[in-house]
N, C-alpha and C positions, 0 to 999 in steps of 0.2 A: 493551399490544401485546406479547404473546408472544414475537414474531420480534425484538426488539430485547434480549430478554434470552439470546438466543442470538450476540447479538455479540460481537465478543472487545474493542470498543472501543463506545462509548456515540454512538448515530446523530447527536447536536448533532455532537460529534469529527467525527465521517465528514463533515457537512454542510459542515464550513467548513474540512476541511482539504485542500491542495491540494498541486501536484507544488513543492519550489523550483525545480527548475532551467527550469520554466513558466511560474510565475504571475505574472513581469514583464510577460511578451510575450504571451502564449495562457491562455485558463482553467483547463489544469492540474489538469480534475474528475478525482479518482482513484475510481476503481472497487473494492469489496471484491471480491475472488476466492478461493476455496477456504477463504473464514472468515477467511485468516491472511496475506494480501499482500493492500497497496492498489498499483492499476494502473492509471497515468497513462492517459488517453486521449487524449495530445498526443502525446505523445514514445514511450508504452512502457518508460518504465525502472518497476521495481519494487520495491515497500519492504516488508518483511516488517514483521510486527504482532510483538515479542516481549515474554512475558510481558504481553499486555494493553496495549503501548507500540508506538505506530506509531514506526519506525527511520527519521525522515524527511534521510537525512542523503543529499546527491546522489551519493555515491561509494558509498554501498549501494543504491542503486538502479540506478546503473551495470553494480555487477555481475551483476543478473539481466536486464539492460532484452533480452539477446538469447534469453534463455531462456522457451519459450513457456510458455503458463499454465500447460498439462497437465502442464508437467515440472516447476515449480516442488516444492521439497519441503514436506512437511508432519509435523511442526510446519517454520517457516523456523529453520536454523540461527544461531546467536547470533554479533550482527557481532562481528567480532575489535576 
């Protein structure tokens, strides 16, 4: 499958990974967007992929959850 080797993380990752600050209460499916952020579809916070490593940490998510897709940056800058 071609399109899977265009991902920046391996589609099992994507399949079974979920939002934390979701997946007690709500299903917390994150969506890949722009290649390089996974995007809750609960809540809307968002987690930058760096270097090939989803950043699933809920304080980096926090910080883009009000930031819309199209303005997200690309590459995502490196959490402090």
């Amino acid at each position: 499958m071609p399109e899977s080797q265009e991902l920046p993380i391996s589609q099992d990752l994507l399949d079974i990974l979920r939002c934390p600050a979701c997946v007690r209460e709500k299903d917390g499916l994150l969506v890949l967007e722009k290649n390089a952020w996974l995007v809750c579809q609960d809540c809307g916070r968002k987690y930058p992929i760096s270097d090939g490593i989803p950043v699933m940490l809920i304080e980096e998510g926090d910080k883009w959850a009000d930031t819309p897709i199209e303005d997200l940056p690309i590459p995502p800058p490196r959490p402090e």
